[in-house]
C-alpha positions in Angstrom: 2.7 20.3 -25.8 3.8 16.4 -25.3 7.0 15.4 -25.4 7.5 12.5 -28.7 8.6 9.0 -28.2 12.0 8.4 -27.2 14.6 5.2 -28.4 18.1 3.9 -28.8 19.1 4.0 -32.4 19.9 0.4 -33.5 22.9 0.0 -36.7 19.9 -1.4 -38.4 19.6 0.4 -41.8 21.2 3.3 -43.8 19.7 6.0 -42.1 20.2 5.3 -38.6 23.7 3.8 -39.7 24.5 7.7 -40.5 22.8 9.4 -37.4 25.3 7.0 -35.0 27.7 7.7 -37.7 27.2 11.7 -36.8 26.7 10.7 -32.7 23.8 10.6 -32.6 22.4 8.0 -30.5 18.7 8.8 -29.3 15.7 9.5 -31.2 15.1 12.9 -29.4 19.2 13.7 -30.5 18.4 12.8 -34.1 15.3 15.5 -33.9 18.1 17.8 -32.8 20.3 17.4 -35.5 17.9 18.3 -37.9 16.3 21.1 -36.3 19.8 23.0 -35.4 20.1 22.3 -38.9 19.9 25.3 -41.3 16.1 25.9 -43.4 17.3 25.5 -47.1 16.2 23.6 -49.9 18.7 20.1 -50.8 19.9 19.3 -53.9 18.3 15.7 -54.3 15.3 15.2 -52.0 15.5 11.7 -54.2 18.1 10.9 -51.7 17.1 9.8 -48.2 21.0 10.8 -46.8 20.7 14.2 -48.6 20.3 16.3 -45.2 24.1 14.6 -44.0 25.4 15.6 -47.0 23.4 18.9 -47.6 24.0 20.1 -43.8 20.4 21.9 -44.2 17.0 20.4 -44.8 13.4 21.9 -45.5 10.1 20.5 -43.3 9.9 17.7 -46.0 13.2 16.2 -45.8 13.7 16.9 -42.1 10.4 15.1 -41.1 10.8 12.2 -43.7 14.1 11.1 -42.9 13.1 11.4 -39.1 10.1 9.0 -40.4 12.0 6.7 -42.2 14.7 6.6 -39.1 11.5 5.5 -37.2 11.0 3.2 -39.8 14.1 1.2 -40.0 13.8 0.9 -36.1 10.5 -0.7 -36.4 8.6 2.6 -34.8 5.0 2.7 -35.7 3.5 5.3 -34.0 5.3 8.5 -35.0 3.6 9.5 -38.0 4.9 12.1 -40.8 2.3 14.3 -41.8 1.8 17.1 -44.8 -0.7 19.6 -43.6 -2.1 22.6 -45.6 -2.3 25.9 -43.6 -2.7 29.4 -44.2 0.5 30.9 -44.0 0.2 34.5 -43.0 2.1 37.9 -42.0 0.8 36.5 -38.5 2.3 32.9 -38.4 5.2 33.5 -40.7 6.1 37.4 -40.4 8.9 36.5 -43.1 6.2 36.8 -45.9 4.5 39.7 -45.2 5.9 42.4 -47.8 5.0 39.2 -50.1 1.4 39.0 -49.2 0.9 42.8 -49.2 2.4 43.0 -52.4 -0.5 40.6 -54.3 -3.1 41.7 -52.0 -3.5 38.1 -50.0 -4.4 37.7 -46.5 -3.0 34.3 -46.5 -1.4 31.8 -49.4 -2.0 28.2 -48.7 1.0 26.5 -48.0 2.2 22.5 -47.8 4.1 21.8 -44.6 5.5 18.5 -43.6 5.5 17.8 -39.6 5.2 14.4 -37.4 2.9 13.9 -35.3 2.6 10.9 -32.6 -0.1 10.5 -30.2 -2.0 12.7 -31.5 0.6 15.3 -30.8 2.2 17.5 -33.4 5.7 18.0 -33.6 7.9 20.4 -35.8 11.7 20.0 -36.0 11.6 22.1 -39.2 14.1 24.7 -37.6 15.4 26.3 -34.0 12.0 27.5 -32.9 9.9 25.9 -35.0 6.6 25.0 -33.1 3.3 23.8 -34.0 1.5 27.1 -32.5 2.3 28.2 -35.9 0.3 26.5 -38.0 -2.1 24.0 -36.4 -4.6 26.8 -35.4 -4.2 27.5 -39.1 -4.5 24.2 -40.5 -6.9 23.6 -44.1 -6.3 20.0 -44.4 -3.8 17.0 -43.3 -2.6 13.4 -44.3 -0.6 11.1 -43.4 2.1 10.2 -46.1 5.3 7.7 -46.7 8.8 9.6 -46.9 8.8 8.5 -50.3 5.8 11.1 -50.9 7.8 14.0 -49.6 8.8 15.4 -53.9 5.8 14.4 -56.6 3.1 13.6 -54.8 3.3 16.6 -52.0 3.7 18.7 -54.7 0.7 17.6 -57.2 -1.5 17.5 -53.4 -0.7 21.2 -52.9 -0.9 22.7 -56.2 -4.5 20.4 -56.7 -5.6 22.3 -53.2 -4.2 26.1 -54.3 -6.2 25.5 -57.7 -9.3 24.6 -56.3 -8.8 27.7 -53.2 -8.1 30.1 -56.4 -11.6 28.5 -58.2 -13.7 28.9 -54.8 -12.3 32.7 -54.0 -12.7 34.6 -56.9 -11.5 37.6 -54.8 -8.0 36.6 -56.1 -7.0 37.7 -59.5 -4.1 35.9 -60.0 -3.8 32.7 -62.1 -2.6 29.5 -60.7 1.0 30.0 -62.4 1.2 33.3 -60.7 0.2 31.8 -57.3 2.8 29.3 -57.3 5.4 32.0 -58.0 3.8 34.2 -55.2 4.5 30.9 -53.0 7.8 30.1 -54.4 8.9 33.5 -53.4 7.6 33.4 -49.7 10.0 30.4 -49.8 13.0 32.2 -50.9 11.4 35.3 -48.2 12.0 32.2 -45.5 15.3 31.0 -46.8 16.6 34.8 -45.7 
């Protein structure tokens, strides 16, 4: 694995106001921050500065407000990136008793990364790595930090209802499915 991009953080716009606010002076601190960080879900994801406030983050709001820092200092080539992967007792042990439980192999799940140079990088929590999911990966696109709430959402449940059409192995409607997935969430929030 590559190392990212490294810069000086400029006083150039809200964000990187509040990571030399927090002492953070690098772009390789401010991927530090977050990723020491705990994994928990924020109260606004509306709000860009929720993750200060919030002291925790999830992949989305980790990864877009490391974006949109690379944004406000005019840094082009670090991309964020939501990726669909099957999430699995083998990638993400937390959701095994889960899986077992509805009788799935794998549940496909949205995750929100960066990737630069064709690199992948995960600063989702303290050992987060992208051995976890790119050998996994379904489908990826790049997206705006501003696509981190509606339009990640409507992208994933769109891909699990067309994965439930195609395997009709599964016999579980698309309401149970997203409950199945929101309760792997709460299995990796423990």
């Amino acid at each position: 694995m590559g190392t990212i991009d490294e810069f000086n953080i400029s006083p150039v716009g809200l964000i990187s106001k509040e990571f030399l606010n927090h002492g953070v002076q690098t772009f390789h601190e401010a991927c530090l921050f977050v990723q020491s960080l705990p994994y928990k879900r924020n109260t606004d994801k509306e709000n860009p500065k929720i993750i200060f406030f919030d002291k925790c983050g999830t992949c989305s709001t980790k990864h877009a407000l490391l974006k949109q820092l690379c944004m406000e200092q005019e840094i082009d080539n670090i991309k964020l990136v939501i990726g669909l992967f099957e999430m699995n007792g083998i990638n993400t042990p937390q959701i095994l008793d889960t899986l077992t439980k509805y009788n799935l192999k794998y549940i496909p799940e949205a995750h929100t990364y960066l990737k630069c140079h064709n690199q992948y990088f995960d600063f989702t929590k303290a050992g987060s790595s992208p051995i976890d999911f790119v050998d996994y990966l379904l489908f990826e696109k790049e997206i705006l930090p501003k696509q981190i709430n509606e339009y990640k959402v409507r992208l994933h449940q769109d891909y699990l209802r067309k994965w439930l059409d195609a395997d009709t192995a599964i016999n579980l409607s698309f309401d149970e499915i997203w409950d199945v997935r929101e309760q792997c969430i709460l299995d990796l929030s423990r």
